[in-house]
PDB file with one MODEL, atoms N, CA, C and O in Angstrom:
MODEL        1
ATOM      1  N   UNK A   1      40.570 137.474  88.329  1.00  0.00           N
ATOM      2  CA  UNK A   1      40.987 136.924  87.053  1.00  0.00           C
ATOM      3  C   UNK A   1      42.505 136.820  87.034  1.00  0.00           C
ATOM      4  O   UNK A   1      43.119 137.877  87.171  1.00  0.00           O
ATOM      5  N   UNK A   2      43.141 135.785  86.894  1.00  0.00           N
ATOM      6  CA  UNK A   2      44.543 135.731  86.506  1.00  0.00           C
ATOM      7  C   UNK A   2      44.846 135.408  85.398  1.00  0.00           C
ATOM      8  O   UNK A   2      44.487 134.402  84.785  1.00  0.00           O
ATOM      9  N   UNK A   3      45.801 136.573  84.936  1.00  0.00           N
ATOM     10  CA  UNK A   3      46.271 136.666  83.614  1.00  0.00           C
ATOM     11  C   UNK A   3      47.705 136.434  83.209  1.00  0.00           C
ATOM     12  O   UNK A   3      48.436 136.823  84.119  1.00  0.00           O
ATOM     13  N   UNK A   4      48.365 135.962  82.220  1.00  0.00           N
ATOM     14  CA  UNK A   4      49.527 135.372  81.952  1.00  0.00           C
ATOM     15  C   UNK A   4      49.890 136.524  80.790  1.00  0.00           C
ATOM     16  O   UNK A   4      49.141 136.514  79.813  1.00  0.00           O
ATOM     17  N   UNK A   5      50.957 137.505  80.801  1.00  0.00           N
ATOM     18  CA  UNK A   5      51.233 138.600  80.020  1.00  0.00           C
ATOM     19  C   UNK A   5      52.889 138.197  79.386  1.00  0.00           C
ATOM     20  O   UNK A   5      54.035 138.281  79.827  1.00  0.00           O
ATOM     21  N   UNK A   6      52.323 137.787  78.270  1.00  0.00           N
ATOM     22  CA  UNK A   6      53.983 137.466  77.533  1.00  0.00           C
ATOM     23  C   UNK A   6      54.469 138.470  76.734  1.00  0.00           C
ATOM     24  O   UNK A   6      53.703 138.960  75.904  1.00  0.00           O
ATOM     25  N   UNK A   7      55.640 138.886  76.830  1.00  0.00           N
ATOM     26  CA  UNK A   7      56.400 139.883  75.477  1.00  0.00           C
ATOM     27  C   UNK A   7      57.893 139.405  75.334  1.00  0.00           C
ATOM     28  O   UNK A   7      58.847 139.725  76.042  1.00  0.00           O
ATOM     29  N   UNK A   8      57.866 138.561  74.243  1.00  0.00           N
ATOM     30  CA  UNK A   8      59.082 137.894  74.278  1.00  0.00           C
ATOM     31  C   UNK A   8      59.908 138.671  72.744  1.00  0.00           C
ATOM     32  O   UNK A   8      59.143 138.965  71.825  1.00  0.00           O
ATOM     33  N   UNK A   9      60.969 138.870  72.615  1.00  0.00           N
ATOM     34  CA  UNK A   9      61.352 139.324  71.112  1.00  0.00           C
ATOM     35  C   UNK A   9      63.160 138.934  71.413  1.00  0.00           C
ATOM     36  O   UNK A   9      63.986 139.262  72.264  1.00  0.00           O
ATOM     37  N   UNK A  10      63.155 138.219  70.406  1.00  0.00           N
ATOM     38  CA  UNK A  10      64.849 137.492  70.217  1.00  0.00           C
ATOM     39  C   UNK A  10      64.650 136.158  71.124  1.00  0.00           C
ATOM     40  O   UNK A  10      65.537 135.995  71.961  1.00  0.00           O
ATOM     41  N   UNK A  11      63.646 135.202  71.088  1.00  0.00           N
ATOM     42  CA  UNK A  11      63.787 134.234  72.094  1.00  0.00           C
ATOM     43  C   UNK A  11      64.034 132.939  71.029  1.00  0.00           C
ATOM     44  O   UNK A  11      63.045 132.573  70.396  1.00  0.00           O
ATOM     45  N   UNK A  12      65.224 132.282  70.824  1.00  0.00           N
ATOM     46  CA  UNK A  12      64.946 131.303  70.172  1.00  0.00           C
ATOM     47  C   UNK A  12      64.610 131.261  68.676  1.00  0.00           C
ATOM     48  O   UNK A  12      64.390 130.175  68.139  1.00  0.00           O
ATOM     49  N   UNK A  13      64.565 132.348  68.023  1.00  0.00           N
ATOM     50  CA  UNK A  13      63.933 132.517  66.634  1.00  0.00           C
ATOM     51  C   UNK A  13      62.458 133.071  66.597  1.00  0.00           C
ATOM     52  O   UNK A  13      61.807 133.102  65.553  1.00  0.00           O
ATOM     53  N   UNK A  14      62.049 133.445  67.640  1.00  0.00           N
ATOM     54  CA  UNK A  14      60.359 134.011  67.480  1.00  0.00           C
ATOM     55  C   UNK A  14      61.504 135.634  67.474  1.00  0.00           C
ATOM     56  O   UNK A  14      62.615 135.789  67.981  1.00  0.00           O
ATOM     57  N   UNK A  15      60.688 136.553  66.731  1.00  0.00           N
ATOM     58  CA  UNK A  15      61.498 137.913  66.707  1.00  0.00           C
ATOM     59  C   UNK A  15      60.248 138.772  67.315  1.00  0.00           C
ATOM     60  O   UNK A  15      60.383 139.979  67.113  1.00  0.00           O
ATOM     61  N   UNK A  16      59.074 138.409  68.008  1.00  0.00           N
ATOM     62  CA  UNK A  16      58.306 139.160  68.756  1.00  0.00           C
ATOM     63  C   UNK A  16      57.099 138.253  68.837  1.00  0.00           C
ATOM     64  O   UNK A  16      56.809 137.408  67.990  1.00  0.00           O
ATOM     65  N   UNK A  17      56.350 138.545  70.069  1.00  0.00           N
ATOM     66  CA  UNK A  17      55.372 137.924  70.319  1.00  0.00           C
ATOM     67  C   UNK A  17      55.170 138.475  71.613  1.00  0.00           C
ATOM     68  O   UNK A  17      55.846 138.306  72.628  1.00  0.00           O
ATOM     69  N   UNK A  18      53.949 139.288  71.403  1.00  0.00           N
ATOM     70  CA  UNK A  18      53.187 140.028  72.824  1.00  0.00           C
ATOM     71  C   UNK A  18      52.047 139.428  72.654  1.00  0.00           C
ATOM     72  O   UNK A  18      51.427 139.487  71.592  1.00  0.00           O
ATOM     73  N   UNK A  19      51.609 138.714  73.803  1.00  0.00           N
ATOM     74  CA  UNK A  19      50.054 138.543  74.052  1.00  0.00           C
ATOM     75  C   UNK A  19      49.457 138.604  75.340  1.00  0.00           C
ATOM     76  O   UNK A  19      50.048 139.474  75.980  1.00  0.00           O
ATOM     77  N   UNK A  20      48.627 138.120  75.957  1.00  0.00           N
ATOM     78  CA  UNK A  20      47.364 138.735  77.010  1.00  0.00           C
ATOM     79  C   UNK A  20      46.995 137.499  77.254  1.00  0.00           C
ATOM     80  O   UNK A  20      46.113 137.233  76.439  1.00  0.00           O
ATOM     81  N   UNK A  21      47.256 136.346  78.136  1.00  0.00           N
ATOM     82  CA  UNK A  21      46.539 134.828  77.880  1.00  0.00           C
ATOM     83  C   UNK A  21      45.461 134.920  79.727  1.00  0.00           C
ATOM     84  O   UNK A  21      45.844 135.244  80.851  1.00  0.00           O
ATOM     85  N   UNK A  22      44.228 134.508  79.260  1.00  0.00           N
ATOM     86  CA  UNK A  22      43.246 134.916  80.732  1.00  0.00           C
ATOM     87  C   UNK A  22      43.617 133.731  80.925  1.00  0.00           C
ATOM     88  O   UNK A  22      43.615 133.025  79.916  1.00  0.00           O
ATOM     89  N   UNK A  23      44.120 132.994  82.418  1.00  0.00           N
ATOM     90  CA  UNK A  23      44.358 131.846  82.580  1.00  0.00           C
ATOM     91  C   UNK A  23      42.924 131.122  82.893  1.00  0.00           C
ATOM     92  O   UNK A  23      42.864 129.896  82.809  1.00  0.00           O
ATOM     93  N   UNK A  24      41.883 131.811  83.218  1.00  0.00           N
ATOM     94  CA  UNK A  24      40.621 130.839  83.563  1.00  0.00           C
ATOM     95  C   UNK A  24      40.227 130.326  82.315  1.00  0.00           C
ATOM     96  O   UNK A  24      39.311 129.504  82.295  1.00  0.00           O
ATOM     97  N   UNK A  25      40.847 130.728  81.125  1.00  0.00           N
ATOM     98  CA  UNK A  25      40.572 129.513  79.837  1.00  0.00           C
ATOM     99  C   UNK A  25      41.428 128.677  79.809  1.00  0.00           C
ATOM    100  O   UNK A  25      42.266 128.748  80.708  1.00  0.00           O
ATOM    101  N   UNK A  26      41.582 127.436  78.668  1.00  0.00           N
ATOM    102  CA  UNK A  26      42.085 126.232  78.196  1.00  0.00           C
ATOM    103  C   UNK A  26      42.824 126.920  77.022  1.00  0.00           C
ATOM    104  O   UNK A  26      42.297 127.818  76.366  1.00  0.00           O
ATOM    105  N   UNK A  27      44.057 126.456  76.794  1.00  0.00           N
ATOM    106  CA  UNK A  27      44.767 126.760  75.485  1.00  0.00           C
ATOM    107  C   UNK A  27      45.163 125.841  74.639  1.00  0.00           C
ATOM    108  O   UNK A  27      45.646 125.009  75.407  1.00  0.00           O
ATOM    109  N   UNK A  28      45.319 125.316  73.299  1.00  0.00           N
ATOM    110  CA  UNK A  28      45.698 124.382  72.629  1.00  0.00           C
ATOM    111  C   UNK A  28      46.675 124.908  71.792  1.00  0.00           C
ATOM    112  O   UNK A  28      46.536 126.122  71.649  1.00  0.00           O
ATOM    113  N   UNK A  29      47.543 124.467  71.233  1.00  0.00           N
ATOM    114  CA  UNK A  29      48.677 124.978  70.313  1.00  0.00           C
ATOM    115  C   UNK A  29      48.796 124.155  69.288  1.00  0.00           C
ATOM    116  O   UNK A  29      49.241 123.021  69.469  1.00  0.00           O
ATOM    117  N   UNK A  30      48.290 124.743  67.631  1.00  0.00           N
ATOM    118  CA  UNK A  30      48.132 123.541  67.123  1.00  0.00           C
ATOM    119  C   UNK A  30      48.485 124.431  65.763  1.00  0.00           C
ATOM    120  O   UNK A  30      47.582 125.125  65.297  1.00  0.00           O
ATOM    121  N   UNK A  31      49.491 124.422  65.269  1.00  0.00           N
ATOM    122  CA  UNK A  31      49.856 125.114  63.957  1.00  0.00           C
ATOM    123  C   UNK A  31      50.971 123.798  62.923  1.00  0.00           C
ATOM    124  O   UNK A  31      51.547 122.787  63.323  1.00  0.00           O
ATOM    125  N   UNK A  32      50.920 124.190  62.036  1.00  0.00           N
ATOM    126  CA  UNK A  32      51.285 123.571  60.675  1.00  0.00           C
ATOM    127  C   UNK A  32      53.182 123.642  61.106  1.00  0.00           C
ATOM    128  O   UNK A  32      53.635 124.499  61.865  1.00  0.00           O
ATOM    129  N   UNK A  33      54.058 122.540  60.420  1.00  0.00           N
ATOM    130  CA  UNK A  33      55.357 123.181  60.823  1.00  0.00           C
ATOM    131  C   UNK A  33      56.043 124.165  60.625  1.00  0.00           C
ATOM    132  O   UNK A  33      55.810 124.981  59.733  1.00  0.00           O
ATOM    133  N   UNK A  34      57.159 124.239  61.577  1.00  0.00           N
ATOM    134  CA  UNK A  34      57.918 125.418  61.318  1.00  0.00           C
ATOM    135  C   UNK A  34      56.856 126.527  61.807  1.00  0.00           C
ATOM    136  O   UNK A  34      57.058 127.333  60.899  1.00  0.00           O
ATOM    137  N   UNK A  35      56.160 126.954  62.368  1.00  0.00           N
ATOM    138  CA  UNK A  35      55.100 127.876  63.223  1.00  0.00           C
ATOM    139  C   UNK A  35      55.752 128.347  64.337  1.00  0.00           C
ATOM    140  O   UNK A  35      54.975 129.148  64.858  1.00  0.00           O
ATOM    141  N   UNK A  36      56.602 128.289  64.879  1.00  0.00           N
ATOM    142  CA  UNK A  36      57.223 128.657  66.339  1.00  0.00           C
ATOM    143  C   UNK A  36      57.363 127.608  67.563  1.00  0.00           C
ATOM    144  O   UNK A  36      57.999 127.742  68.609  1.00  0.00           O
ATOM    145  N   UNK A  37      56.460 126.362  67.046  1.00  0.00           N
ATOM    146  CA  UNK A  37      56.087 125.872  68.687  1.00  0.00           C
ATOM    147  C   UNK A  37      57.174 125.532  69.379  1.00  0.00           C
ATOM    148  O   UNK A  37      57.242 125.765  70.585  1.00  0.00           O
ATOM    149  N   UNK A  38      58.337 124.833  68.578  1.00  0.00           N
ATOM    150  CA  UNK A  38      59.089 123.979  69.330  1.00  0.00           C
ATOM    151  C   UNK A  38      60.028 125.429  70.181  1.00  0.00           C
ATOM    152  O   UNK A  38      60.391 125.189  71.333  1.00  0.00           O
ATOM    153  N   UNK A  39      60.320 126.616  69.692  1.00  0.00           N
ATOM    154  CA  UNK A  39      60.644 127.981  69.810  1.00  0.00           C
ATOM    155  C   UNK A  39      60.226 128.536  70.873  1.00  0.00           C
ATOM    156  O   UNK A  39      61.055 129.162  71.534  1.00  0.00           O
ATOM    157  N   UNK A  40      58.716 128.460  71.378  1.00  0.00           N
ATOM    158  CA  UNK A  40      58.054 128.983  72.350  1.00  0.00           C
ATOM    159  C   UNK A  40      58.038 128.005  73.354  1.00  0.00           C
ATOM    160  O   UNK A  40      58.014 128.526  74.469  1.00  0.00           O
ATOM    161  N   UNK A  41      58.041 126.854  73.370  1.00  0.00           N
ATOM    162  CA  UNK A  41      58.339 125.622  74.561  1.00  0.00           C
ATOM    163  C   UNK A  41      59.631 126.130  74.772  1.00  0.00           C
ATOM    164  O   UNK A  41      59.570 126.925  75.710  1.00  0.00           O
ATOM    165  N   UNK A  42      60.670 126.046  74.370  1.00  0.00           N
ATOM    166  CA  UNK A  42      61.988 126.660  74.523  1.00  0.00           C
ATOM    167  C   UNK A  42      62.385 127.728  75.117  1.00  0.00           C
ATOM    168  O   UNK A  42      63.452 127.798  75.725  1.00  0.00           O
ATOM    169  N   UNK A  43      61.479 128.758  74.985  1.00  0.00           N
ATOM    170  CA  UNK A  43      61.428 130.008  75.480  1.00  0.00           C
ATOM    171  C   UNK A  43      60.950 129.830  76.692  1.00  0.00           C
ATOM    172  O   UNK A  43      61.439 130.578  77.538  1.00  0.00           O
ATOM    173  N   UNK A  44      60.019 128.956  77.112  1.00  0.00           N
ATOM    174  CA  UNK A  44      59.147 129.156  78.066  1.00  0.00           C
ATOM    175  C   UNK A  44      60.199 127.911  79.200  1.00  0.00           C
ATOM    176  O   UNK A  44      60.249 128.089  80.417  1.00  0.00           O
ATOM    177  N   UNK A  45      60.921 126.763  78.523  1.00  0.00           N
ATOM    178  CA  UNK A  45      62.111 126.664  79.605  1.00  0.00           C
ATOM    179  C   UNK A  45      63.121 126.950  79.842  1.00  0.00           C
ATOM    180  O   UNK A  45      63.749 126.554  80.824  1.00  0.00           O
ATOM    181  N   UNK A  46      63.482 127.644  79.068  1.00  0.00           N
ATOM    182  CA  UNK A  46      64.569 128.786  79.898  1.00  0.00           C
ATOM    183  C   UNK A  46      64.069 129.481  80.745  1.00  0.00           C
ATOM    184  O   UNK A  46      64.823 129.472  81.718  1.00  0.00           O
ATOM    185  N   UNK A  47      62.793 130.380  81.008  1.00  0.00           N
ATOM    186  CA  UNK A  47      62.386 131.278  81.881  1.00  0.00           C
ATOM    187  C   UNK A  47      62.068 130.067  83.088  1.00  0.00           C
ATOM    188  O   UNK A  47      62.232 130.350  84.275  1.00  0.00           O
ATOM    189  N   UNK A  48      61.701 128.993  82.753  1.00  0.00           N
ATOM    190  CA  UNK A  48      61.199 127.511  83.901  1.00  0.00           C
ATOM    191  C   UNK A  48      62.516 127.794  84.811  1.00  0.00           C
ATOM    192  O   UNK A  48      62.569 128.365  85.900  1.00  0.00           O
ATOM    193  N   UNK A  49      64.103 126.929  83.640  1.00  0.00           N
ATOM    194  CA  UNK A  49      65.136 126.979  83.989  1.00  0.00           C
ATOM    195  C   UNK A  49      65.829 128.333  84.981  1.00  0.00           C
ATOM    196  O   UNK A  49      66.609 128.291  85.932  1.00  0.00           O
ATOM    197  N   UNK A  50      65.275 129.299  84.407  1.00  0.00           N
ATOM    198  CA  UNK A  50      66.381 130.563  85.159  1.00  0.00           C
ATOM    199  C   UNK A  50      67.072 131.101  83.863  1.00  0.00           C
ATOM    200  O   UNK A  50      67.748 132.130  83.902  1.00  0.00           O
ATOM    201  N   UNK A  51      66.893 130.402  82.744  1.00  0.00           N
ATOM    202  CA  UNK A  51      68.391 131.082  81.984  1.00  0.00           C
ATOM    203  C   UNK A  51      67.228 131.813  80.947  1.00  0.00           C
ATOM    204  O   UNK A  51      66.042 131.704  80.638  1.00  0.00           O
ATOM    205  N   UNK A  52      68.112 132.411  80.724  1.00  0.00           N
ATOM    206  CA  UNK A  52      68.393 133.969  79.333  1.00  0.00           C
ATOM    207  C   UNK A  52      67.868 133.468  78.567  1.00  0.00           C
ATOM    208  O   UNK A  52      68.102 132.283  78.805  1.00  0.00           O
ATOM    209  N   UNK A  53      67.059 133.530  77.447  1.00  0.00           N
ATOM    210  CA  UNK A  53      66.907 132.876  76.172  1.00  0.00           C
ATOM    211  C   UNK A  53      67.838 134.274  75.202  1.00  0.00           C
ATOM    212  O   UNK A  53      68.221 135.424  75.417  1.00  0.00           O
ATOM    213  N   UNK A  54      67.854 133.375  74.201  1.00  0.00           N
ATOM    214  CA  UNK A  54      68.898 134.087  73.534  1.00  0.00           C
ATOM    215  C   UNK A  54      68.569 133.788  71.660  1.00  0.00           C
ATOM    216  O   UNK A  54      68.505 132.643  71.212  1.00  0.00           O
ATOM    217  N   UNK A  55      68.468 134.527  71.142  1.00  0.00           N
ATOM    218  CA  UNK A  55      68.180 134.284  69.741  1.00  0.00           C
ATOM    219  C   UNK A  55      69.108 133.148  68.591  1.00  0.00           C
ATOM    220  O   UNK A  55      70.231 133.574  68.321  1.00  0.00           O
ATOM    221  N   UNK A  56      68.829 132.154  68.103  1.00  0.00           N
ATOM    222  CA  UNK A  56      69.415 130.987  67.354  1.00  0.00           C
ATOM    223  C   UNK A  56      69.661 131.854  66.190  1.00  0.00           C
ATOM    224  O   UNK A  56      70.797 131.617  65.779  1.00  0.00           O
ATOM    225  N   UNK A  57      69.130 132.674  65.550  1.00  0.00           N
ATOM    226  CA  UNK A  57      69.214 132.652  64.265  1.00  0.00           C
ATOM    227  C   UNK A  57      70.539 134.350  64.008  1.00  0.00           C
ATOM    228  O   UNK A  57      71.194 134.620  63.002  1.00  0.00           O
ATOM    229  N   UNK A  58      70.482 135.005  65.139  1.00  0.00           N
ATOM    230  CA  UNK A  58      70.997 136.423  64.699  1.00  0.00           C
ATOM    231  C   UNK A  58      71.327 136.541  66.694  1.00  0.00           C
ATOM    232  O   UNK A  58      70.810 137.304  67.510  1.00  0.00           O
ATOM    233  N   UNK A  59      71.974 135.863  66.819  1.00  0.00           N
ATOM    234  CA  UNK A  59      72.753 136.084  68.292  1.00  0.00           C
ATOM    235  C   UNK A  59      73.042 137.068  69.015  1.00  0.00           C
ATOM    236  O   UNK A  59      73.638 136.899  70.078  1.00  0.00           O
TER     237      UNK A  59
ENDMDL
END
């Protein structure tokens, strides 16, 4: 089973987010605005990129 283990806190404006994702499922991301998404794509290219993510709202 391969598993995808996130714990992100100060990334972009998300101030925590631990989860457990089993990669042999499908994921959809589908929330109302202002929900985090554009925050967590962000987060997730900086770690793509190499760089630091760093908090927008409280630096």
């Amino acid at each position: 089973m391969k598993e995808l283990k996130l714990n992100l806190e100060y990334c972009h404006g998300i101030s925590k987010f631990d989860h457990n994702f089993d990669l042999n499922n499908d994921y959809l991301i589908y929330a109302p605005n202002g929900t985090m998404k554009t925050s967590f794509s962000k987060t997730i290219m900086d770690y793509k990129n190499g760089v630091e993510s760093y908090d927008v709202y409280f630096p």
